[in-house]
C-alpha positions as CSV (number, residue, x, y, z in Angstrom):
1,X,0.2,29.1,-85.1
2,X,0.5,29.4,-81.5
3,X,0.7,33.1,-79.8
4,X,4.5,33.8,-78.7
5,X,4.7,34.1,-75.0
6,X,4.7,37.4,-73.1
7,X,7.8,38.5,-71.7
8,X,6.2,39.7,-68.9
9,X,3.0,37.9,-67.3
10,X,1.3,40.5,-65.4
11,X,-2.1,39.2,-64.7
12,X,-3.2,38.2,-61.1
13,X,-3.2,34.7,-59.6
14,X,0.2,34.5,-58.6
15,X,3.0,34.9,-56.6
16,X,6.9,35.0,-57.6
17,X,7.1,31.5,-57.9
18,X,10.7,32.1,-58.4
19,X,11.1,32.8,-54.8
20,X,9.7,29.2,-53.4
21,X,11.6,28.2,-49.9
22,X,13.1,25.2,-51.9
23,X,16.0,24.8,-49.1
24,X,13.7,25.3,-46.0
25,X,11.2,23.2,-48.4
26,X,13.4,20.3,-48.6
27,X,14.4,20.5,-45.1
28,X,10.8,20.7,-44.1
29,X,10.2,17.6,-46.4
30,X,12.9,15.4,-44.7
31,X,11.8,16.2,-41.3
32,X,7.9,15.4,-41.9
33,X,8.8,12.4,-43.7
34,X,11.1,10.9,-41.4
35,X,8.5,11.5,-38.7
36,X,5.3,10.3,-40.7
37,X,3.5,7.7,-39.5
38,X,2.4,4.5,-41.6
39,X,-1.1,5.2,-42.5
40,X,-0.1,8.6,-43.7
41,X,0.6,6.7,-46.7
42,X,-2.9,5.3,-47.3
43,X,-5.7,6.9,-48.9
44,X,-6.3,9.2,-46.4
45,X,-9.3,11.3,-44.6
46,X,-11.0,13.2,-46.8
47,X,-11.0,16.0,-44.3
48,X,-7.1,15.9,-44.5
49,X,-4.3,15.1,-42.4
50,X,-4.5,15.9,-38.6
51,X,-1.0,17.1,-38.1
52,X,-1.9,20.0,-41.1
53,X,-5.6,20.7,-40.0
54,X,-3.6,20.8,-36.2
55,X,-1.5,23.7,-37.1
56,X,-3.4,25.7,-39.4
57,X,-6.3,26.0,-36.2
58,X,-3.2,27.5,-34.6
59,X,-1.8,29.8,-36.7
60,X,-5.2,31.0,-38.6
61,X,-6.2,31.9,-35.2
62,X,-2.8,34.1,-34.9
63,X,-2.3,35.6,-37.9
64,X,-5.8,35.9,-38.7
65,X,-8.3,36.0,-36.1
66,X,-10.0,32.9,-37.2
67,X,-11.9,30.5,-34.3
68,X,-11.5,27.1,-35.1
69,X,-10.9,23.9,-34.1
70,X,-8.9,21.3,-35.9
71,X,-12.0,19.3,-36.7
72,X,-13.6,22.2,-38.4
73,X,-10.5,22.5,-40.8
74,X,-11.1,20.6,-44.4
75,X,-8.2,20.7,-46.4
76,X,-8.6,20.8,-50.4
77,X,-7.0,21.1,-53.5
78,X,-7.1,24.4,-54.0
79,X,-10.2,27.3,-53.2
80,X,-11.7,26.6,-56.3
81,X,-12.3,22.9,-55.0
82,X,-13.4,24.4,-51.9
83,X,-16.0,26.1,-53.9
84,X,-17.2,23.3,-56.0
85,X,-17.7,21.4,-52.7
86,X,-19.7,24.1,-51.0
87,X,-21.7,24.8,-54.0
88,X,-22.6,21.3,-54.2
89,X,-23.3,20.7,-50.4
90,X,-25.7,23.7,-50.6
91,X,-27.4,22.7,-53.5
92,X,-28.4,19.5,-51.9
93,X,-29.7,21.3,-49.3
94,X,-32.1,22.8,-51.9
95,X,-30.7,26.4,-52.2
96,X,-30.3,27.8,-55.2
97,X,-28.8,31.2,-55.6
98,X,-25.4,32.4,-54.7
99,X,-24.6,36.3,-54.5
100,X,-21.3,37.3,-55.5
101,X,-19.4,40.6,-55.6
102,X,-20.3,42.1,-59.6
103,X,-16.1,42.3,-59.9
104,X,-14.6,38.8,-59.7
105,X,-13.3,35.5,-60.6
106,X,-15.6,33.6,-63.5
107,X,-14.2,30.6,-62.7
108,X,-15.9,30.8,-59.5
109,X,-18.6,32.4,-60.8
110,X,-19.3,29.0,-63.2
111,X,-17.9,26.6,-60.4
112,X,-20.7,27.4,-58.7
113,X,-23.2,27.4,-61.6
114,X,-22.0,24.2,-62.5
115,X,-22.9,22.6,-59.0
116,X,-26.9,24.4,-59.6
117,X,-26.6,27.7,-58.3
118,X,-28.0,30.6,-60.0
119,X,-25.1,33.8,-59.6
120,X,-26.8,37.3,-58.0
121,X,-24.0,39.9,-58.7
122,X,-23.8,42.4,-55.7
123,X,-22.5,45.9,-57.2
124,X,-19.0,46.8,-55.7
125,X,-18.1,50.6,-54.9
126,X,-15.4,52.4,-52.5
127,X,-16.4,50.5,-49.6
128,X,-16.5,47.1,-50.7
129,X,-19.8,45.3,-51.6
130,X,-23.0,46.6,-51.1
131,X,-24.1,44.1,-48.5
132,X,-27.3,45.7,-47.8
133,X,-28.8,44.6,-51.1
134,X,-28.5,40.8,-49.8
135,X,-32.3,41.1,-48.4
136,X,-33.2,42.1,-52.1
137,X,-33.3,38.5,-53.4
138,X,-35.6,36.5,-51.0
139,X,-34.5,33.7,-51.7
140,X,-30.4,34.1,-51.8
141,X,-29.3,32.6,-48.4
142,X,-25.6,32.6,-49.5
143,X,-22.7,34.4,-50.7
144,X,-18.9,34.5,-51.6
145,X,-17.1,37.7,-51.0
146,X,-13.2,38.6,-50.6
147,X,-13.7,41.2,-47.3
148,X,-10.4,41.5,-46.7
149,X,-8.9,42.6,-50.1
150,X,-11.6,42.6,-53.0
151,X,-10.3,41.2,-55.9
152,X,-9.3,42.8,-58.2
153,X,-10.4,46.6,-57.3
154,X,-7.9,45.9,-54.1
155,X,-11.3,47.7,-51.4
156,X,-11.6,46.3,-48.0
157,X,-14.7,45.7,-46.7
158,X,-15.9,48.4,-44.2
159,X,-16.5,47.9,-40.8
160,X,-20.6,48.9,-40.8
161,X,-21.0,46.0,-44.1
162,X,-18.8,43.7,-42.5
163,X,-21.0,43.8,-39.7
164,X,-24.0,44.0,-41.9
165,X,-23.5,40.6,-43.7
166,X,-23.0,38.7,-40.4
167,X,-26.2,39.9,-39.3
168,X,-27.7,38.8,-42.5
169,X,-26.5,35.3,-41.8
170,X,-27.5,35.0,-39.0
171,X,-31.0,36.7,-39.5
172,X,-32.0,34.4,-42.6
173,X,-29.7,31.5,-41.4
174,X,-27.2,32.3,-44.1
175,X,-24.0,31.2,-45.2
176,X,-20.9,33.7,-46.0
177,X,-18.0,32.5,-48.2
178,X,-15.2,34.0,-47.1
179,X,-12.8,34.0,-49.4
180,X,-9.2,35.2,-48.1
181,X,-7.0,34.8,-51.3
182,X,-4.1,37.2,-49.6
183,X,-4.7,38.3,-46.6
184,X,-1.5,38.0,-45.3
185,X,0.0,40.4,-47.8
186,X,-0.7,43.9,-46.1
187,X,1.6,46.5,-46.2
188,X,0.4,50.3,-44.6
189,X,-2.1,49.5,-42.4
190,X,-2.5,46.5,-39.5
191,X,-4.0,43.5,-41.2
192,X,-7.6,43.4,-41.7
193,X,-8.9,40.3,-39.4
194,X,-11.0,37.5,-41.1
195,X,-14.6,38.4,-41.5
196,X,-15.0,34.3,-39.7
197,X,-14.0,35.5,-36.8
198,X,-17.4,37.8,-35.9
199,X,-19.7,34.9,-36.6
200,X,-17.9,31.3,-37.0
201,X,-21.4,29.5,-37.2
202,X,-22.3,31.6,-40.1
203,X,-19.3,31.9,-42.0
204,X,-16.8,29.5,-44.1
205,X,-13.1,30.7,-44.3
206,X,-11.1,29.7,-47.2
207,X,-7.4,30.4,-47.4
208,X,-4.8,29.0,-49.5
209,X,-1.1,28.5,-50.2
210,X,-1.4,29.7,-53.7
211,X,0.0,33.2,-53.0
212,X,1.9,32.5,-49.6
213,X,4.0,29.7,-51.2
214,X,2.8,28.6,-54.9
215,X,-0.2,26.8,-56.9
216,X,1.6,23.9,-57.6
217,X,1.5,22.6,-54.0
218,X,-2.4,22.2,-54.5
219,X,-3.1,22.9,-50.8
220,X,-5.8,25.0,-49.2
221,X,-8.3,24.7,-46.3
222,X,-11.5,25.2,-44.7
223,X,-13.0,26.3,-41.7
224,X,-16.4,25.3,-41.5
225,X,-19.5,25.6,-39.1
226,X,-20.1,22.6,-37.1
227,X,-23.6,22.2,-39.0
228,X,-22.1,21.5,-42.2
229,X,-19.0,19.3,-42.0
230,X,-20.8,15.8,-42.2
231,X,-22.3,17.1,-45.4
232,X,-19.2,18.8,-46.8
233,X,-17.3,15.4,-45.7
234,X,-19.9,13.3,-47.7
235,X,-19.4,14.8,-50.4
236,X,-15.8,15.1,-50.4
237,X,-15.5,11.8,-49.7
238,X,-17.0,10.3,-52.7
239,X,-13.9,10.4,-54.3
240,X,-13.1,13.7,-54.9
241,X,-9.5,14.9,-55.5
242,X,-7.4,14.9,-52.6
243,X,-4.1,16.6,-51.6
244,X,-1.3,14.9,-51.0
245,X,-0.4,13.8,-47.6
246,X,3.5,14.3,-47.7
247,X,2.7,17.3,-48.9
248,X,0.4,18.4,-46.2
249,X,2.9,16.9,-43.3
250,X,5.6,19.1,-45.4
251,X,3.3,22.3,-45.1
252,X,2.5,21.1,-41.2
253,X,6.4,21.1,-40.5
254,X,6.8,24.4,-42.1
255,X,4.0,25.7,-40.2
256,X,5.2,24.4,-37.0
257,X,9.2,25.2,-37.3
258,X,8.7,28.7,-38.1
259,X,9.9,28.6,-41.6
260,X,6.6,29.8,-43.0
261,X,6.1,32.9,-40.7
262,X,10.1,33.8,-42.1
263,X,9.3,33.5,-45.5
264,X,5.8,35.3,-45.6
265,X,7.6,38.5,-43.6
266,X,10.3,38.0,-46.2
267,X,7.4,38.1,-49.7
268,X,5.8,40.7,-47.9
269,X,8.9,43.1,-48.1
270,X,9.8,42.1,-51.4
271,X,6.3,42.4,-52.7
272,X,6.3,45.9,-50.5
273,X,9.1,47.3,-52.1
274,X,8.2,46.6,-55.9
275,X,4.7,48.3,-55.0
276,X,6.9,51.2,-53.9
277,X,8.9,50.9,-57.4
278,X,5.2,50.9,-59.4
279,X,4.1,54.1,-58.0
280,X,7.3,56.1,-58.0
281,X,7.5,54.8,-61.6
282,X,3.8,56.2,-62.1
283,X,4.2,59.2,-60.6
284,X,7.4,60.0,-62.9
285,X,6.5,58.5,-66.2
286,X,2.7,58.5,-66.2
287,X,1.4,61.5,-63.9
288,X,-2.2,60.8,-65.4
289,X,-2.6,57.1,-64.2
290,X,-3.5,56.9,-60.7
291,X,-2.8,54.5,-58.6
292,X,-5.3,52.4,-56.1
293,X,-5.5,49.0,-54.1
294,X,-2.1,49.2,-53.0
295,X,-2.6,48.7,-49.5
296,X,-2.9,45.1,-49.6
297,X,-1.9,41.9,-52.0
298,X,0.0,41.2,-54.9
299,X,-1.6,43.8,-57.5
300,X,-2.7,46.9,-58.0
301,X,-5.4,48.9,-60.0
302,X,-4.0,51.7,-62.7
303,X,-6.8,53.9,-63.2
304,X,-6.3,55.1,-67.3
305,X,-8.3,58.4,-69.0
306,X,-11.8,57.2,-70.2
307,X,-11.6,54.7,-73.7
308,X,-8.5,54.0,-73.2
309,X,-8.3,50.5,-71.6
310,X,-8.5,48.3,-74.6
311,X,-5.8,50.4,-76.5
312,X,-3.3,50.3,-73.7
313,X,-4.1,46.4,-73.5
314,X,-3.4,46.2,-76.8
315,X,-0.3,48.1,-77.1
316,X,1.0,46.0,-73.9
317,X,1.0,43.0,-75.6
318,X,3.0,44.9,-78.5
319,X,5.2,45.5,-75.6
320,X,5.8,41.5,-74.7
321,X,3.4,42.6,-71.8
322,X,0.3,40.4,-70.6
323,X,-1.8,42.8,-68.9
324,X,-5.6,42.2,-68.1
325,X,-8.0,45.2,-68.0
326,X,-10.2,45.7,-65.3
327,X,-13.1,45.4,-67.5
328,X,-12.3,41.6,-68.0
329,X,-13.7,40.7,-64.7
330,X,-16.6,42.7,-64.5
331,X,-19.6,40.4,-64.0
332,X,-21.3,37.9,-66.8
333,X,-24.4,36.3,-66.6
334,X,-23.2,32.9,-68.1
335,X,-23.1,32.8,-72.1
336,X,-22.5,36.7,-72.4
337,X,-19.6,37.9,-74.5
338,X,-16.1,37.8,-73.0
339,X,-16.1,41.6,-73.4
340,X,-19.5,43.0,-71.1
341,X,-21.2,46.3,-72.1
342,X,-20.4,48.8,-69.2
343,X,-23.8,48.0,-67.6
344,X,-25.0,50.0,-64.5
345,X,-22.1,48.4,-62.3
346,X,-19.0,49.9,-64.7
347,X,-16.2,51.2,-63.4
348,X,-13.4,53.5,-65.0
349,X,-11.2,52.0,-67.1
350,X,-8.1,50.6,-65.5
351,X,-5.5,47.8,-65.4
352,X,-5.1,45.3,-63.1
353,X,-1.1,45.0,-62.7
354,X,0.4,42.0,-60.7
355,X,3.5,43.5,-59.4
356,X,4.0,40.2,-57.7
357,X,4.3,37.7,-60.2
358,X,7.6,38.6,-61.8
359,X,10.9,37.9,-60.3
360,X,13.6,40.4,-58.9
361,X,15.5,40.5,-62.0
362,X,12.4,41.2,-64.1
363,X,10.3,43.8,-62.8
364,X,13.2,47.0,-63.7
365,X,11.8,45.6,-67.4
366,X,8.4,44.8,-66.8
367,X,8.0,49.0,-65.4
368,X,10.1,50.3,-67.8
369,X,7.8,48.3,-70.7
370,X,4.6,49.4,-68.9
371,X,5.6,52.8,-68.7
372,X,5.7,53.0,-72.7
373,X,2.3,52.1,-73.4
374,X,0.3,54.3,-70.8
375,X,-1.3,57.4,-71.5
C-alpha cells in the first residue's frame, strides 16, 4: 500500500511553485514566440539559444558579479545535468577525484561517481568548508562547493577560504564548481557575490531557475572557462538532453522585459516574511530550538537537544509533516546505509525546514504542526 501523502512537504529543493508568474509567463511566451526566428525551431545548439545565453551574460554580471561572455554560457537541463557533463568532461581528461563539502546533495555526490570520479568529502564547520584541506589529496584537482549559501547548514563561505580555494586553482591548475542553487534569495545582509567572479578561468558557475521560477521549466546555465567549452560542447552534443528552445526565448524575454527582476524582489519578500513567521513561532512555542541559516535561501536549520532528531522526524510525519533531518545529508561513501554513524564530521541534531515550499495559505498550518512535535 502506498504511503499517504504529507500535508505539508517541507524538505528542500523547492520554491512555492504555487506562486509561478503564469500571467507575465504567458505574456513573456507570446512575445518570444511571435519574435522567434525559424531555426529556433530545429534541433538547436547544444550550447543553447543565443538570445538566452545573451541575457543571462548580462544580468549574472548584475545581480551577481559573474564575468562572462555569451559564448561562455552553456545552457542545461537542470544543475544536476550540468554536473553530469562536467564530471564527464573531466574524467576524459584523466582526473579522477572530486572534493565535495561532507554536508550535501547525494545525487550529486553519485552523478559524479557515475561519470568516474572518486568523491573526497571536505568537513564543513561555521565558516563554510575547510578549503585548506584541498592540498591534502594530491591528486584532487577539482571540487563542487555552494560558497554562497551551503546547503543545507545555510554558512557562507568566508572571505580568507573563498580566497583560499581560488588560489588553489590556480596553483594546481584546478577546477571549482560553483554551485549557486539560491543566491538571489538574501535577506539581512547585501548579497554574497559569486565565488566566479575572483578567478573566471578557474571556476564554473552554475545557476538555475529551479528556485527563482520552478523545476519544471528544466532550465539552468553555465559559465565556463574558455579552456573547456569545446570539450564540455562535445560532450553535450552527442545527444544529450536539451532544453527547450521556446522555453529558453520565454526565459530570455522575461529576463529582458524586467518581469524576472519584479518577481524575484517579489519571492524574496514573501520568502522573507515567512522566515520572520518561523522564528517568532520558535521563539514562542519552542524556546529550546534555535534557529540558524536564516540569512539566506529558502530553508532554515532548527537545531533540536542531543538524540532527538529521529524522534521529532518521526512524530512529524505523525503530524502530516515531511521533514528531513539534518543527519540525512551528511556524507556517504557510496553503498553506506541511508542513515550514516555520526563520524568525525557530525553535527548536532537538527532539521532542515523549507519555509519556502508551501504556499501562503499553508504555512499558518505547516508552523502551527511543527510547533507540536518539537522539544
Amino acid at each position: 500500500m502506498a504511503a499517504a501523502r504529507p500535508t505539508y512537504d517541507l524538505r528542500p529543493g523547492q520554491p512555492d511553485v504555487s506562486a509561478f508568474p503564469r500571467s507575465a509567463w504567458l505574456s513573456a511566451a507570446r512575445r518570444a514566440l511571435t519574435a522567434a526566428p525559424n531555426d529556433a525551431f530545429g534541433y538547436g545548439h547544444p550550447a543553447g539559444r543565443p538570445e538566452l545565453r545573451r541575457v543571462l551574460a548580462d544580468y549574472l554580471a548584475r545581480a551577481r558579479g559573474v564575468r562572462a561572455a555569451p559564448e561562455r554560457i552553456v545552457v542545461c537541463a537542470g544543475v544536476v545535468q550540468g554536473l553530469a557533463l562536467l564530471s564527464r568532461v573531466r574524467a576524459r581528461a584523466g582526473h579522477r577525484e572530486v572534493g565535495v563539502e561532507s554536508y550535501g546533495l547525494d545525487v550529486h555526490w553519485n552523478v559524479m561517481r557515475g561519470a568516474g570520479l572518486r568523491t573526497v568529502p571536505l568537513p564543513v564547520d561555521q565558516q563554510g568548508a575547510r578549503t585548506a584541506e584541498l592540498d591534502r589529496s594530491a591528486g584532487l584537482r577539482t571540487v563542487l562547493l555552494t560558497p554562497a549559501h551551503q546547503f543545507p547548514t545555510g554558512v557562507s563561505l568566508h572571505p580568507d577560504r573563498r580566497a583560499a580555494v581560488v588560489d588553489w586553482a590556480s596553483r594546481v591548475g584546478g577546477l571549482v564548481l560553483e554551485d549557486d542553487y539560491d543566491g538571489e534569495f538574501r535577506y539581512d545582509r547585501q548579497p554574497v557575490g559569486a565565488l566566479q567572479g575572483l578567478d573566471p578561468e578557474h571556476v564554473v558557475y552554475l545557476g538555475t531557475a529551479s528556485k527563482s521560477l520552478a523545476p519544471a521549466l528544466r532550465l539552468a546555465w553555465m559559465v565556463v572557462p574558455d579552456h573547456l567549452m569545446d570539450d564540455l560542447l562535445a560532450v553535450k552534443g552527442t545527444g544529450e538532453w536539451q532544453s527547450g528552445a521556446l522555453d529558453q526565448l520565454t526565459l530570455a524575454e522575461f529576463i529582458d522585459s524586467g518581469a524576472y527582476d519584479r518577481h524575484v524582489r517579489g519571492m524574496r519578500m514573501r520568502y522573507r516574511r515567512r522566515r520572520d513567521q518561523l522564528v517568532a513561532a520558535l521563539a514562542e512555542r519552542a524556546p529550546r530550538v534555535r534557529v540558524t541559516g536564516i540569512a539566506a535561501g529558502l530553508h532554515a536549520v532548527l537545531q533540536l537537544p542531543p538524540g532527538t532528531e529521529r524522534s521529532v522526524v518521526q512524530g512529524a510525519a505523525w503530524q502530516g509533516l515531511a521533514l528531513e533531518g539534518l543527519s540525512r545529508y551528511r556524507y556517504q561513501e557510496q553503498g553506506e546505509p541511508d542513515e550514516p554513524g555520526p563520524g568525525p564530521d557530525a553535527r548536532p541534531d537538527a532539521l532542515v525546514f523549507a519555509y519556502g515550499a508551501p504556499p501562503d495559505h499553508a504555512f499558518t498550518g505547516a508552523l502551527e504542526a511543527l510547533c507540536r512535535v518539537l522539544p
